[in-house]
C-alpha positions in Angstrom: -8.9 20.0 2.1 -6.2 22.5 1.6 -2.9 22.1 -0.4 -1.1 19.1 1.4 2.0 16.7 0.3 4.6 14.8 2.1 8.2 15.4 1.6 10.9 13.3 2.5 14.5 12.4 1.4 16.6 9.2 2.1 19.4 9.6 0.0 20.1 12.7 1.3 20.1 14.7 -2.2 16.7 13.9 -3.8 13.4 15.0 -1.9 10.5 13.1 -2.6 7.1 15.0 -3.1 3.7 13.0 -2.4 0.4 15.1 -3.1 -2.1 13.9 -0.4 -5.9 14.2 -1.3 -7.4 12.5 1.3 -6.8 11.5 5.1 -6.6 7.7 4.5 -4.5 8.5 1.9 -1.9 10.5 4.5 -2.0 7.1 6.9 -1.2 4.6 3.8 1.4 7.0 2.5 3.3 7.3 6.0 2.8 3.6 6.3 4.9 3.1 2.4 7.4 5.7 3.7 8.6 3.8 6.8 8.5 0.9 5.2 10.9 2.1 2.9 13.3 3.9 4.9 13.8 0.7 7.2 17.2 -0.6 5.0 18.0 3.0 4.3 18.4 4.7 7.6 19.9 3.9 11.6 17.7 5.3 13.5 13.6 6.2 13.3 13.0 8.1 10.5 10.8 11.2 9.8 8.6 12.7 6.9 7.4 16.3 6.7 3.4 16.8 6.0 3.5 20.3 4.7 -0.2 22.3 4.7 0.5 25.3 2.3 -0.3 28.3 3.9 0.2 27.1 7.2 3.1 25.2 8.0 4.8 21.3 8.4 4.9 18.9 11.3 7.7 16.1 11.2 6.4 13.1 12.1 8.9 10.1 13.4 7.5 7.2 11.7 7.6 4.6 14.7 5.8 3.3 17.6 8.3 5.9 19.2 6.6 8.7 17.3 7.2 12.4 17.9 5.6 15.3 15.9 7.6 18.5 15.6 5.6 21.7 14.1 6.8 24.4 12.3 5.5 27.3 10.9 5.0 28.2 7.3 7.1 31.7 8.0 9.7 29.4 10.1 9.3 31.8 13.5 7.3 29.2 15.6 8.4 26.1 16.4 6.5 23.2 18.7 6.9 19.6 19.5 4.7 16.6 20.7 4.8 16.5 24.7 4.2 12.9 26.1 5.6 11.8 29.4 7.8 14.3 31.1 9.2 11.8 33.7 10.2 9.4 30.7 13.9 9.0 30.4 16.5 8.2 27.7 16.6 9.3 24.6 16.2 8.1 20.6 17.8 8.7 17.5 16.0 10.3 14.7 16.2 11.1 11.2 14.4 14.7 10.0 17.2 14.8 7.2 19.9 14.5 9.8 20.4 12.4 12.7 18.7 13.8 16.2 19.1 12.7 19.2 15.6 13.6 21.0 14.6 13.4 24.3 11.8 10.2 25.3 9.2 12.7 27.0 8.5 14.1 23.3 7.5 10.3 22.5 3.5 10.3 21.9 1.6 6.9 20.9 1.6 7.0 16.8 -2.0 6.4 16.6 -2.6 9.8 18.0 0.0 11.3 16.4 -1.9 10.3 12.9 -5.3 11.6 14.7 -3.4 15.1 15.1 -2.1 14.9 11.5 -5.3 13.9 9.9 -6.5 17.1 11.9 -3.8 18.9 10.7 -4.8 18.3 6.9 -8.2 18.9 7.3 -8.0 22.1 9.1 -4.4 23.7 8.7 -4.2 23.8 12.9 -2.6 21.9 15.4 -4.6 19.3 17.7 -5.4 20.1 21.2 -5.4 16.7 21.8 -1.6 16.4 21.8 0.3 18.6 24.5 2.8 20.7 22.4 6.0 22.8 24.2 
């Protein structure tokens, strides 16, 4: 597996670092992280899975869940494509509040499939639509 950690910050000052060595390990840690952030922030919040060498996808930590890739160089950016007639919009935290649009929403259970994938490999799922 390559070089992977979480980061994530809910003070707004003081990043957290997790080292991830294992896919279980990168479901258990998310799990902890969400947990935690539930008295801390308004809103669903996100944690970055970074791959060194390759990049980091943001990954809303809800049933509402929506991935957003980024490239290691920061030229290419993608997000998670669910339904494009969904309506509405949520509030999100990836170190700021976001609105986002609800057709980025993907079920969470497959957003940890593509993030397991993620880790493992150091590409992006083809089982999650991306813009």
């Amino acid at each position: 597996m390559k070089n992977v950690r979480i980061i994530y910050c809910l003070d707004g000052y003081d990043s957290v670092e997790i080292p991830i060595h294992s896919t279980d390990e990168l479901a258990a840690r998310l799990q902890e992280i969400a947990l935690e952030a539930i008295p801390v922030i308004d809103g669903i919040f996100s944690a970055d899975v970074v791959v060194e060498g390759f990049g980091r996808v943001s990954v809303g930590l809800n049933q509402k869940c929506i991935l957003t890739y980024t490239s290691e160089d920061f030229e290419e950016t993608l997000t998670s494509f669910g339904d494009e007639t969904r309506q509405g919009d949520t509030v999100y935290y990836f170190g700021d509040y976001t609105l986002m649009s609800n057709k980025y929403i993907i079920p969470y259970d497959c957003a940890i499939e593509a993030l397991k994938f993620f880790i493992t490999t150091g590409r992006l799922s083809e089982n999650i639509r991306w813009t």
